[in-house]
N, C-alpha and C positions, 0 to 999 in steps of 0.2 A: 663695273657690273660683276666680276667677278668678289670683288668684296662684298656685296649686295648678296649675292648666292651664299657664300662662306655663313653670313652673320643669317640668313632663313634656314640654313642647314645648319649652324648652332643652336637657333631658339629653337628647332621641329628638337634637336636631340635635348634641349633645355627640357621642354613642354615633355619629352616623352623619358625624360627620369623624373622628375617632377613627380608624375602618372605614376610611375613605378612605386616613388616612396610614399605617396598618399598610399596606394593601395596596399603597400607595407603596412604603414600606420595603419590604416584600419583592421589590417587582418592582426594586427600587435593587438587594438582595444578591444575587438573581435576576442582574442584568445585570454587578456585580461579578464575580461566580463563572463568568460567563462572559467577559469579556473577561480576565481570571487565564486561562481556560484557553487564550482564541487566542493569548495571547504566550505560555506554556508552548508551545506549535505553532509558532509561528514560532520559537521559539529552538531549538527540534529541527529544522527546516526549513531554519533559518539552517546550525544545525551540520552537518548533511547535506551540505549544497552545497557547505562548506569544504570536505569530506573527498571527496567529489567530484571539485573542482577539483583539488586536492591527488594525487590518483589517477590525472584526467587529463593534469597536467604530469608527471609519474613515465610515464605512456606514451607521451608524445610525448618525453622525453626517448629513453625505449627506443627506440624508434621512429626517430630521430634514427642514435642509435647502430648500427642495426641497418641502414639505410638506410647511412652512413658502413663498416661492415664490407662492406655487398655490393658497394656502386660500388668497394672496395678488391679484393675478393677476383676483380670482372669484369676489375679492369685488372692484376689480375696474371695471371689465367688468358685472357686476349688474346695477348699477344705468344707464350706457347706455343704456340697456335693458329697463329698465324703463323711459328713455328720451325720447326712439326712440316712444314707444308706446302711451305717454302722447301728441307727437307731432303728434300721427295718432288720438288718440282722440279730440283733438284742435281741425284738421282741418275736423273732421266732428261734431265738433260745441258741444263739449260735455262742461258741465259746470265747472268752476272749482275746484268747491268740488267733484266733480267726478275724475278730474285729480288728486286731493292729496288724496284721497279713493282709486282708484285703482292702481297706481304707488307709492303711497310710498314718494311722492312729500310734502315739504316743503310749505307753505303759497307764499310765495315770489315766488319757483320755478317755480310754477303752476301759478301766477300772468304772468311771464316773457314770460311762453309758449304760456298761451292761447292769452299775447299782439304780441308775435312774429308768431305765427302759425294758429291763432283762425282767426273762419269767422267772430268776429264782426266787428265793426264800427272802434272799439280802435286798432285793431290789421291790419286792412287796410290803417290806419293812420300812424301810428309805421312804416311799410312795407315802406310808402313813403317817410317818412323823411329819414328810412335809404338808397335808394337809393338816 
């Protein structure tokens, strides 16, 4: 009898490590199946961020570019600004070290204005040969 008892209080400790390591194992595939799925996540997270970065150098390149077209298009639309005004100084008879003082105007350019736009003598003359 008392063998009898030994070997039912063996298998009860049998059955209840048993119990133990099954619910081991499962909490092990349990923790598999989840660390499987954080790197599935971060590999989608990862690849995100590429496309991302990738996105934002394509904008700042634009951006670059676009920045490069205005400062182009400010400094060409300047000095018109400064033509248009040097040709309203001319024709009210301003001198030409005034025209290269307040425009910005080269020696030669301010020459060319005040012969083509200026009230003097020289610039009514010029006026007629080009017609």
């Amino acid at each position: 009898m008392t063998l009898y008892l030994i070997a039912i209080a063996a298998g009860i400790a049998l059955i209840s490590v048993a119990s133990v390591f099954y619910q081991q194992y499962q909490r092990h595939q349990f923790q598999l199946a989840k660390i499987a799925d954080l790197q599935n996540q971060l590999l989608i997270l990862t690849a995100g961020t590429v496309g991302v970065d990738e996105r934002i150098l394509k904008f700042e390149r634009t951006l670059a570019k676009l920045k490069e077209q205005q400062s182009s298009q400010s400094l060409g639309t300047a000095p018109q600004h400064n033509y248009d005004h040097a040709i309203r100084l001319a024709k009210k008879g301003a001198a030409i070290e005034q025209l290269i003082d307040s425009c910005n105007l080269t020696d030669e350019e301010a020459h060319i204005i005040e012969r083509m736009y200026g009230s003097g003598d020289e610039s009514s003359s010029l006026k007629s040969d080009l017609h």
